[in-house]
C-alpha positions in Angstrom: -2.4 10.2 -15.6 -3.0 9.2 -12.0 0.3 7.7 -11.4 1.8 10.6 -12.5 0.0 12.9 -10.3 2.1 11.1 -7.4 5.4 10.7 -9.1 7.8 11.5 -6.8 9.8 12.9 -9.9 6.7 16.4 -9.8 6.9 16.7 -5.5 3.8 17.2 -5.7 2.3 14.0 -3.2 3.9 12.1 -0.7 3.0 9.5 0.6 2.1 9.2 4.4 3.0 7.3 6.5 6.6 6.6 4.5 5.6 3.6 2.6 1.9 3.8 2.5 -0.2 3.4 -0.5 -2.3 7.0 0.6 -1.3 10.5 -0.3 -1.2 13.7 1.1 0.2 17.3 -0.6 4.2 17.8 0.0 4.7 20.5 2.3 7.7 20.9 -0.1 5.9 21.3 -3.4 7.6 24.7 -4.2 10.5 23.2 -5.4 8.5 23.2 -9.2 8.3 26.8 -8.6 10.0 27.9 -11.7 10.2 32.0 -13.0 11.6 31.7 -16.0 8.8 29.1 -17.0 6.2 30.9 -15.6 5.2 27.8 -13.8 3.9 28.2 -10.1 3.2 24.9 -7.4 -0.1 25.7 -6.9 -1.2 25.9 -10.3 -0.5 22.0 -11.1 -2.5 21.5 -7.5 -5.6 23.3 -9.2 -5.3 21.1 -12.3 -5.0 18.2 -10.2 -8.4 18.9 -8.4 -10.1 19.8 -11.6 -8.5 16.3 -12.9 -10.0 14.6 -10.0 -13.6 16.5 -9.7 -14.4 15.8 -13.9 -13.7 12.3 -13.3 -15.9 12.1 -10.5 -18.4 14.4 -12.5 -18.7 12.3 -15.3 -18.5 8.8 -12.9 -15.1 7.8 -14.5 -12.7 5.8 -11.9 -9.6 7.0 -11.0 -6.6 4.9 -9.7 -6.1 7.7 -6.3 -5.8 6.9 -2.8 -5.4 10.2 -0.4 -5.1 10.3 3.3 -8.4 10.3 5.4 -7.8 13.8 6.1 -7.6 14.7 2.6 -10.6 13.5 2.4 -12.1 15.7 5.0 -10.8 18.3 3.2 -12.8 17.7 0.3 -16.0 17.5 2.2 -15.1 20.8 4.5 -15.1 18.3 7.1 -13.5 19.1 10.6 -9.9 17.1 11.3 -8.7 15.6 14.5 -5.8 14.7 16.1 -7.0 11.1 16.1 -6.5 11.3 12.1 -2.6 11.4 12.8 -2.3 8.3 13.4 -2.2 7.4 9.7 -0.4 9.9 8.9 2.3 9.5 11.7 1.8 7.0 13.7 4.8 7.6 16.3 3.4 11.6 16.6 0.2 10.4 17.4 1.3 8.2 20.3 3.1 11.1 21.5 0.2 13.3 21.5 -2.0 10.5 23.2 0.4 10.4 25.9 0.1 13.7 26.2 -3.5 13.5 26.8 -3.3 10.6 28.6 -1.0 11.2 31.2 -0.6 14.0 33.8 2.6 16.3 32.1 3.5 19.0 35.0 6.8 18.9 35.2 7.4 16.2 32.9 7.7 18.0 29.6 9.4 21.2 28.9 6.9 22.3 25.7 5.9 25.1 24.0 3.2 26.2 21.2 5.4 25.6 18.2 6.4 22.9 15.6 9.1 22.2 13.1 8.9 22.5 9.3 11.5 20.4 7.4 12.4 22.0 4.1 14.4 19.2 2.5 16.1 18.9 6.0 16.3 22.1 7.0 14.5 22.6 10.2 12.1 25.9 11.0 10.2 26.3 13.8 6.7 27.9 13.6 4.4 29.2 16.3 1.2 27.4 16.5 -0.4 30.7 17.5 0.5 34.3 18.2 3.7 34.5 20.8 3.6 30.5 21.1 7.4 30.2 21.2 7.0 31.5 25.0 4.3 29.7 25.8 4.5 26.8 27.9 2.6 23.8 27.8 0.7 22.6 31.2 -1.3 20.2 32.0 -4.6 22.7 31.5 -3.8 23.8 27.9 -2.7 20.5 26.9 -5.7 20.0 24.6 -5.5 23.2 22.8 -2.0 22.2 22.1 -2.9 18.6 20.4 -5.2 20.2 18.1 -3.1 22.8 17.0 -0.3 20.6 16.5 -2.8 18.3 14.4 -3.9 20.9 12.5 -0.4 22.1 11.9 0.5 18.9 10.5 -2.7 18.0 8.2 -3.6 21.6 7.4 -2.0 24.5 8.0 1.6 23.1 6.8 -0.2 22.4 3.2 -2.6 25.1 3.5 -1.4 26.9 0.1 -2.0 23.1 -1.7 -5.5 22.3 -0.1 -6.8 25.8 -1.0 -5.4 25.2 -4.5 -6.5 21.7 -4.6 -9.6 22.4 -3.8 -10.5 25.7 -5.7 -10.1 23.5 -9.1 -11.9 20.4 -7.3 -15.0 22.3 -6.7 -15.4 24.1 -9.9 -16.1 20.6 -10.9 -18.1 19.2 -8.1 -19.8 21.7 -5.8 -19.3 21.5 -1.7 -22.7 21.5 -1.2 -23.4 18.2 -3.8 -20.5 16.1 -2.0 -21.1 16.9 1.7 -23.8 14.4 1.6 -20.9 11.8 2.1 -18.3 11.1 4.0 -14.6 10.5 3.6 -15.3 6.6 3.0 -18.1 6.5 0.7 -15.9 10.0 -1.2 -13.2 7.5 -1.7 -15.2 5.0 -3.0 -16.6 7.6 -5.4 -13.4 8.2 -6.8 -11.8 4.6 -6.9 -14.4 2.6 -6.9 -15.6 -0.7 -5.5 -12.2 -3.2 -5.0 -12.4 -6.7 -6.3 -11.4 -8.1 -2.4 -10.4 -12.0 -2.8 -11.5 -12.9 0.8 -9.8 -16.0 0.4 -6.4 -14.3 -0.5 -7.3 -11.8 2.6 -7.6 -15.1 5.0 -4.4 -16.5 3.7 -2.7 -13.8 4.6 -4.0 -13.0 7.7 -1.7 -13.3 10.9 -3.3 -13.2 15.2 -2.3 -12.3 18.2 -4.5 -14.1 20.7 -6.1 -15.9 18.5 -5.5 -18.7 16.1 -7.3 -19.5 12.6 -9.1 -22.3 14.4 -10.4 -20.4 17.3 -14.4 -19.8 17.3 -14.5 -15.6 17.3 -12.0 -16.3 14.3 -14.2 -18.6 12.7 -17.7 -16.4 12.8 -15.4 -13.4 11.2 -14.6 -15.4 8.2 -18.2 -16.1 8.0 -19.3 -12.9 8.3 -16.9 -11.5 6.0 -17.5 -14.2 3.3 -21.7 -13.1 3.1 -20.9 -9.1 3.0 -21.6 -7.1 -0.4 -18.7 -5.3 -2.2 -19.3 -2.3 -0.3 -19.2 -3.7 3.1 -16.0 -5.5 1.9 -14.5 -2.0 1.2 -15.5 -0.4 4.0 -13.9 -3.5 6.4 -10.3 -2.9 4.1 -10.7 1.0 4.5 -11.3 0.5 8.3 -8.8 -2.0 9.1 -5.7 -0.8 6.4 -7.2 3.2 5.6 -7.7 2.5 2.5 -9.5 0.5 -0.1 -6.9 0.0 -1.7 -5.9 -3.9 -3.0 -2.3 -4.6 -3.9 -1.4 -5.9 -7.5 0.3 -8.7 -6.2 -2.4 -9.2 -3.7 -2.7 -9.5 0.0 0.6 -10.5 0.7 1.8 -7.5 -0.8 0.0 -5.4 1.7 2.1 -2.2 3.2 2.2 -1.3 6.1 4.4 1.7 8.3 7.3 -0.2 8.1 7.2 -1.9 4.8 5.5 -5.2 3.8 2.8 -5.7 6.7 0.1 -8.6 6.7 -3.5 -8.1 7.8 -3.8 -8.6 11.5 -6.5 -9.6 13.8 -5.9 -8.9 17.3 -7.4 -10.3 20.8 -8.9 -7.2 23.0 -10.6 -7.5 26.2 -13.6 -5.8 27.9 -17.3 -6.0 28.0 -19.5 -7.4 24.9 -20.3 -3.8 24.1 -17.2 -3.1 22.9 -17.0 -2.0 19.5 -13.9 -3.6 16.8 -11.3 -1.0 16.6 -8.4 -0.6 14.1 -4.9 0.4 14.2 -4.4 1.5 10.2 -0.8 2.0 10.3 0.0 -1.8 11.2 -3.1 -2.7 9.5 -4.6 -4.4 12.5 -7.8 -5.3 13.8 -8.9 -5.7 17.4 -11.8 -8.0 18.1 -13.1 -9.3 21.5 -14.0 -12.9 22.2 -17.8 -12.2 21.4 -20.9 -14.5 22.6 -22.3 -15.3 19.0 -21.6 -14.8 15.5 -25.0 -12.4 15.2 -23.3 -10.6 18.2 -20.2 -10.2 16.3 -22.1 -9.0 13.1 -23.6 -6.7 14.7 -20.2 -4.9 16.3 -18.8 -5.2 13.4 -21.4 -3.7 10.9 
């Protein structure tokens, strides 16, 4: 029943980025709107929640990966414009440029966005009289999170609410708050059996090679972590827990077929390992010591 709550065939999911193995509502989910059937959108995204919340109810595992917003959703959780990125990676560039970089007279912006309704384009204000307002360099910020919101929330508003109203009739808000959206996925799809050795062999670097020693203590480090920390590691690095069928070289990335990726960053010990989910991708300074690097890494 899981895979059929994302067939494309029901409109009902997409999933995000294009490619991806995690799902999101489709803005465009009216099309099973249907009178003379009686059947309405948000009716199968109530059923859908209540599917999902008695599974998780009665601790059965269900084969469903959503977005890390989604998530959030669940949990009543706030979203930010740094969750785009795994959503849409290229719009979240954008918007940290935006932020970033100095904009007076550099971009000619206003307080709206598009909707695409099976390519037909409508633009909506982001808030009240936004199609004449400009944005400057000093409401920049407002203008990010209203655009993230937009995309993660107010463009599948009717679904979430829908979602959710048939979700928590199952599971109350107040029972699953204690989490967050990490340990909520694992909740729902379980612990992954992760074949470190399958990981490794499909591993590619940038900076680094297999033999160098920051390589070396990661493998180590990787090779004595429980089941959960193994999930957690996947879900930070790819955004999901998520294994392929065919295994690691199978993994998915934006742009199709993209392998797990450790990458060489720079700056002081301190730093923490970040990830780039969309390309899968890990960054990892040249640390002192392998107990150094456990302990960025955990």
């Amino acid at each position: 029943m899981a895979r059929e709550i994302f067939n494309p065939g029901f409109s009902l999911f997409v999933n995000v980025p294009e490619g991806g193995t995690t799902f999101q509502p489709n803005p465009n989910s009216m099309v099973q709107n249907d009178e003379a059937r009686g059947t309405n959108h948000l009716d199968f995204f109530k059923f859908v929640g209540r599917i999902i919340g008695k599974a998780l109810h009665d601790g059965q595992l269900i084969d469903a990966y959503f977005t890390r917003s989604f998530y959030k959703h669940m949990l009543g959780l706030s979203i930010t414009y740094d969750d785009i990125e795994a959503v849409d990676p290229d719009y979240y560039r954008t918007l940290k440029w935006i932020l970033d970089n100095d904009i007076t007279d550099v971009l000619d912006l206003n307080f709206t966005a598009e909707l695409d309704y099976f390519g037909k384009k409508q633009v909506v204000e982001l808030r009240a009289g936004g199609a004449e307002q400009k944005v400057t360099q000093e409401n920049k910020h407002e203008y990010v999170n209203l655009v993230a919101r937009h995309v993660m929330t107010n463009a599948i508003r009717a679904q979430i609410d829908a979602f959710l109203e048939g979700f928590w009739d199952l599971v109350p808000k107040k029972l699953i708050q204690i989490f967050n959206d990490h340990e909520l996925e694992l909740l729902i799809s379980g612990l992954p059996e992760i074949d470190v050795d399958d990981l490794r062999d499909h591993t590619e670097y940038s900076g680094y090679t297999a033999a160098s020693q920051t390589i070396q203590w990661f493998w180590e480090v990787v090779r004595e972590m429980d089941k959960q920390s193994l999930a957690l590691l996947l879900q930070f690095v790819t955004g999901t827990s998520k294994v392929p069928l065919e295994g690691f070289k199978a993994l998915q990335g934006i742009s199709g077929p993209q392998r797990f990726q450790i990458h060489k960053a720079y700056g002081p010990n301190a730093r923490l390992p970040s990830a780039h989910t969309c390309f899968n991708q890990l960054d990892l300074i040249e640390y002192e010591s392998k107990e150094q690097l456990l302990d960025r890494l955990m």
